[in-house]
C-alpha positions in Angstrom: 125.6 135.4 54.0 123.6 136.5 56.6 124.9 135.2 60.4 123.2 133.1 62.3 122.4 135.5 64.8 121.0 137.8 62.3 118.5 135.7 61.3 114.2 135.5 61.8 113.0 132.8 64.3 110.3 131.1 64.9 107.5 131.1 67.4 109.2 129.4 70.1 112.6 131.2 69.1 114.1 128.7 67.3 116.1 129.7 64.1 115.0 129.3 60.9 116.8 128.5 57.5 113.6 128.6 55.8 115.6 128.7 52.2 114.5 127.5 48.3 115.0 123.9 47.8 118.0 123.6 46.7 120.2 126.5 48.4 122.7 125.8 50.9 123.7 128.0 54.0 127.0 128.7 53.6 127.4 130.2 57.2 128.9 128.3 60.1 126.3 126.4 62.6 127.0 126.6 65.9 126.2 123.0 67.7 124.6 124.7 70.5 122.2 126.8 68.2 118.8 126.1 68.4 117.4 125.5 65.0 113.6 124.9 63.6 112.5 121.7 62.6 113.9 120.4 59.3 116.5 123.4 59.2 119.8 121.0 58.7 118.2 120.2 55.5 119.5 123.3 54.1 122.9 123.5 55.7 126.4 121.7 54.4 127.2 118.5 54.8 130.1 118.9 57.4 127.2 120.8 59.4 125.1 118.2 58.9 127.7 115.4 60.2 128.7 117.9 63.6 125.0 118.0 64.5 124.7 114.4 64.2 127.7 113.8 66.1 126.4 116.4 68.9 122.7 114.7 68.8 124.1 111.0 69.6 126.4 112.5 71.7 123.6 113.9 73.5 120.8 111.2 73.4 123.0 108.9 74.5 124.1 111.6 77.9 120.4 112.0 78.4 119.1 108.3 78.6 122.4 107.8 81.1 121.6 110.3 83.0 118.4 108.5 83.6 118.7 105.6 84.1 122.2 105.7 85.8 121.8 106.3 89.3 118.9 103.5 89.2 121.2 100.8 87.6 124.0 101.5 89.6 121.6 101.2 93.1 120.5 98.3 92.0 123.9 96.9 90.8 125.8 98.0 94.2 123.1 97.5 97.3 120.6 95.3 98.4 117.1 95.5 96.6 115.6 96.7 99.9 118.7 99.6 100.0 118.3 100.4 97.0 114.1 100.8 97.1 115.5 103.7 99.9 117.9 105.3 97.6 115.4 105.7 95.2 114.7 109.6 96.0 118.5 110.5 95.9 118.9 108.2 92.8 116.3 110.4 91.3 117.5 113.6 92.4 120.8 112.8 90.9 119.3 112.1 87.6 117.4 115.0 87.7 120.8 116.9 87.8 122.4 115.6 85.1 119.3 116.3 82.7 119.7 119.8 83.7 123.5 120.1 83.4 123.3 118.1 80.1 120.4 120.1 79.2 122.4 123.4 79.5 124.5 123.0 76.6 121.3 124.3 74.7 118.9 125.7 76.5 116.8 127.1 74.4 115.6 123.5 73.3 115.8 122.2 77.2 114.1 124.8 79.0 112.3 127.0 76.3 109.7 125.2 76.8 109.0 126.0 80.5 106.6 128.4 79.4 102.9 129.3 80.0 100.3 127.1 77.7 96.3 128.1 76.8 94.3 126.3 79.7 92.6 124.3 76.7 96.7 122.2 76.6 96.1 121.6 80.1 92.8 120.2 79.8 93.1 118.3 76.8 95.9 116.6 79.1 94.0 115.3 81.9 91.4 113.9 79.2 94.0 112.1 77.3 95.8 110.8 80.4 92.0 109.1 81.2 92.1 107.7 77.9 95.8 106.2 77.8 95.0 104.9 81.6 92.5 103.1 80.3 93.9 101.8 77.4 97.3 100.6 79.7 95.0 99.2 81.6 94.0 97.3 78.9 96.9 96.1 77.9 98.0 95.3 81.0 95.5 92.5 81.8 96.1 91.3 78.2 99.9 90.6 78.5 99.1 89.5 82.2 96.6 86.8 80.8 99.0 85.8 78.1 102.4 85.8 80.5 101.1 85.8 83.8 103.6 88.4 85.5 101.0 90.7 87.1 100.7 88.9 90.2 104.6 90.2 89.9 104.2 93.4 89.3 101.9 94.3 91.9 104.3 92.8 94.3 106.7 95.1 93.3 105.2 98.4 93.1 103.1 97.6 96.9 106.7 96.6 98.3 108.1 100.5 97.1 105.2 101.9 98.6 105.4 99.8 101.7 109.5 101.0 101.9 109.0 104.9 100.5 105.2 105.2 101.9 102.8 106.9 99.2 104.2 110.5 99.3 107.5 109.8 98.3 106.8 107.2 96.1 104.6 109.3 93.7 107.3 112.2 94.0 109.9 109.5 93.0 107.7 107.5 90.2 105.3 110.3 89.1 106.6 114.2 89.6 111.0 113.7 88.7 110.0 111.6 85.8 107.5 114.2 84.5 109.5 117.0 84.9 113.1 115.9 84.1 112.1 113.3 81.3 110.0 116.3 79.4 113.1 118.2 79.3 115.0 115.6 78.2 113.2 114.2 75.4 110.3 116.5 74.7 112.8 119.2 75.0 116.6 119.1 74.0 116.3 115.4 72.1 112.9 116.1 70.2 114.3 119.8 69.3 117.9 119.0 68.6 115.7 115.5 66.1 113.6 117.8 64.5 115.9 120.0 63.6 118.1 117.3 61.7 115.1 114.8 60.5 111.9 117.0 60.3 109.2 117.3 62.5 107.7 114.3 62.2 110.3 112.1 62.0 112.0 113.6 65.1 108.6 112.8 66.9 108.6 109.6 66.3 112.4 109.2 67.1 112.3 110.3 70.2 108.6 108.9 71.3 111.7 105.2 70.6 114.1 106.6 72.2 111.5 107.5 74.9 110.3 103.9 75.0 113.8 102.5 75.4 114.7 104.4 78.0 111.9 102.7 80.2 113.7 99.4 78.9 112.4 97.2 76.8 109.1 95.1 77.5 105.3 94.1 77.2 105.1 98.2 78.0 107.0 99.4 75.3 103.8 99.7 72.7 102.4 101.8 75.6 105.6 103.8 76.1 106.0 104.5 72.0 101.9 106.0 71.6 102.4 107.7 74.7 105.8 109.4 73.8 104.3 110.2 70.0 101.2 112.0 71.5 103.6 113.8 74.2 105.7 114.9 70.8 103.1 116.4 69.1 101.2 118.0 72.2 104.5 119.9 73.0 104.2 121.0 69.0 100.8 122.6 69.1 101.4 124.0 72.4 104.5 125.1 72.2 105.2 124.6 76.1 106.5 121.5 77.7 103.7 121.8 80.5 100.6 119.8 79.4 103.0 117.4 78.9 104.7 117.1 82.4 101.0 117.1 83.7 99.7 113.9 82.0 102.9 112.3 82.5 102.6 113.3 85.8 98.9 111.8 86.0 99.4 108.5 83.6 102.7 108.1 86.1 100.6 108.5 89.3 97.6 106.7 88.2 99.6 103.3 87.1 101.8 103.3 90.6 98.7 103.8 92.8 96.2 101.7 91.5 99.4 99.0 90.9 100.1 99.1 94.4 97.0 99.3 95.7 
């Protein structure tokens, strides 16, 4: 039996066990390995049961790391302290992805990579359409439960306290970047590998949605983290997608707060 290490990979580097149906690799599997999608389909079940372990283990690191430093802000200081603290709260988040995200970094920050211009612009036309359709939604639910009046209080009050720079930096460019690697990168990656590609999409376009809690946006959140899956797929880069999260991010704050 072959070592890991020995054998092919894929386009983005990731290790295949493409095997017969039915054939088991006998060989150890180290958790940190970056496998292809569906590859823990051919592996022992004790492998199996450590990469699940390692994936929960992981998920539930990432969306901490997150959403953390923002709970505990709010938790400890004053809603107008804590609408200040907002940069560092972000920063800090930021770290942790990346620490977390070193324990495999060929799924975290493999896919800092150069994409065909085509990725890029296909982003900026989707972001258009998905504004639009939020947009949508969001004077739907605001008919039906009457909380935008709400909402646009609170995202003019951040930019009132942060001023616009900062506030898109905070809203818009850490989430693109740091929540790509996180889900689009270690969680989809370390998914797909134990569910198949599909399945690990739509997994992590949940988790995605959770992570933003649970509301009248999570519908949003779910189509937006399923397209965001399969873009980073046909790519193969995580870039087009920390664009039009960037974009669908800075569009809703701005025009919110406006």
């Amino acid at each position: 039996m072959r070592p890991i290490d020995e054998l092919p990979t894929d386009a983005d580097g990731l290790v295949e066990l493409d095997l017969p149906s039915g054939v088991v690799y006998q060989g150890k599997i180290p958790s940190g390995a970056a496998l292809a999608p569906g590859s823990l389909a051919h592996v022992r079940v004790e492998e199996q049961q450590r990469w699940t372990n390692r994936t929960i283990l992981e998920v539930g690191a990432m969306v901490f790391a997150i959403m953390l430093p923002f709970a505990a802000s709010e938790f400890f200081f004053t809603e107008d302290e804590a609408a200040v603290l907002m940069p560092l709260s972000s920063l800090i988040g930021g770290v942790l992805v990346v620490l977390i995200g070193l324990s495999a970094p060929r799924y975290t920050f493999g896919g800092l990579r150069r994409a065909p211009l085509r990725y890029f612009l296909e982003a900026v036309g989707v972001t258009a359409l998905v504004a639009v359709c939020a947009f949508g939604w969001i004077e739907l639910v605001t008919d039906i439960h009457d909380i935008g009046a709400e909402v646009e209080e609170q995202f003019t009050a951040l930019r009132e306290r942060l001023g616009p720079v900062l506030l898109i930096c905070v809203v818009a460019v850490a989430p693109a970047v740091f929540e790509e690697i996180a889900f689009r990168g270690l969680l989809q990656g370390r998914l797909a590998a134990l569910l198949g590609r599909f399945t690990g999409i739509f997994t992590t376009a949940i988790l995605f949605a959770l992570a933003h809690g649970i509301g009248l946006g999570s519908p949003i959140h779910v189509v937006i983290g399923i397209y965001l899956g399969y873009l980073r797929v046909r790519c193969g880069s995580l870039l087009p997608g920390m664009l039009l999260h960037f974009l669908y991010n800075a569009t809703v704050v701005l025009v919110m707060s406006s």
